[in-house]
Residue, then its C-alpha position, 0 to 999 in steps of 0.5 A: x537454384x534461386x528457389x531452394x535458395x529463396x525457400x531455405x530462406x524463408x523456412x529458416x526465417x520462419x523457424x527463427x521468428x518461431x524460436x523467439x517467442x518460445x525463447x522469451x517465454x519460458x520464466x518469470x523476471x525475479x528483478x521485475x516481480x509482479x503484486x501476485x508473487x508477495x504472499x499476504x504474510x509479506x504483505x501485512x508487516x510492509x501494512x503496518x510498517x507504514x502505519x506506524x511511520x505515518x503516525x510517528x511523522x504526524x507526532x514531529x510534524x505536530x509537536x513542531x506546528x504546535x510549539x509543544x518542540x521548538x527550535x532557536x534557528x528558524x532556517x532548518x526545516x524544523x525551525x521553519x514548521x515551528x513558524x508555520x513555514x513547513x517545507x514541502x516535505x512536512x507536509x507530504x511526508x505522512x501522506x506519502x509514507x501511508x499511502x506508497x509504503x503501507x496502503x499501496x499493499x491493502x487491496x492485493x493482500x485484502x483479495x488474496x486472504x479473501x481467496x484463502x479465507x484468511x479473515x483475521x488478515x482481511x480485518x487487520x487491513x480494514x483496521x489499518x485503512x480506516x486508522x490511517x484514512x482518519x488520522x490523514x483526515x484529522x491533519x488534511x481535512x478534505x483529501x482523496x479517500x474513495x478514489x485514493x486507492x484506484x487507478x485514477x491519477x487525479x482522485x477526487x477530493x472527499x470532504x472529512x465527514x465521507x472519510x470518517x463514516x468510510x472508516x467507521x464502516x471499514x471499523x464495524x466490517x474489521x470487527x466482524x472479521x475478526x470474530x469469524x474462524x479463519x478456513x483450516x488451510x488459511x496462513x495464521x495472523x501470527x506468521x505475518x503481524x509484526x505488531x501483536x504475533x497474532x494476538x487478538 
């Protein structure tokens, strides 16, 4: 009796154990998405979005450090930036918009329209990256910008004169981008540029 007990028991185990990765397997988590859901005309308006808040922060930040806007009480963030006392977030803020919410989306959507031969989108990245690069460089100098991209978690620092010919060889490749005919099944600029419609 102890062996039927003792074998019921261990193929019951082995059955659960069996049942639980099927049970595990069988869908993607929807509350967990992974970078290869997001198609790349999701992926350009997040691109340029991120851009243009960038840009727009480099505009307050500079008109106050330039005094060209200017503030009476010198104890709010504004006032202290006039006063060259800017808060931390005066001088993360454009970095970080950049990088989080627009470029975090550069290299997936750069790979996927390779894969589909949708050029135009794979030169409006390249734009985007090098615009973006050189107007970082322009208000940091020397900032991470080979390695800015990469998995490292300490970048290294590039100097600008590495920056702004990265970004003018990413400029020349974006040209001739978009002078190629994008392949006959490649998703149209216009289903995903929320600046032009598509428009060259």
């Amino acid at each position: 009796m102890k062996k039927i007990i003792y074998f019921t028991i261990c193929l019951l185990t082995a059955f659960a154990f069996h049942s639980c990765n099927d049970f595990l397997d069988v869908n993607v988590d929807p509350n967990n998405p992974s970078n290869a859901i997001p198609s790349i005309e999701t992926r350009l308006p997040w691109l340029q979005h991120g851009y243009l808040y960038a840009t727009g922060t480099v505009g307050g930040r500079t008109a106050l450090i330039t005094q060209l806007r200017t503030f009476n009480a010198r104890t709010g963030n504004d006032g202290l930036a006039t006063g060259w006392n800017g808060v931390a977030g005066y001088a993360t803020t454009t970095h970080q918009i950049l990088m989080v919410l627009g470029l975090a989306n550069y290299q997936d959507l750069y790979d996927k329209a390779e894969v589909e031969g949708a050029y135009h989108y794979m030169a409006a990245a390249e734009a985007i990256h090098a615009a973006g690069f050189m107007m970082l460089a322009d208000l940091h100098g020397e900032m991470p910008y080979t390695e800015a991209l990469s998995a490292a978690i300490t970048p290294k620092f590039d100097d600008g004169k590495t920056i702004f010919e990265g970004c003018l060889v990413k400029i020349d490749h974006a040209i001739e981008l978009f002078q190629k005919t994008q392949e006959p099944n490649a998703t149209p600029l216009k289903a995903g540029d929320s600046w032009n419609g598509g428009c060259a």
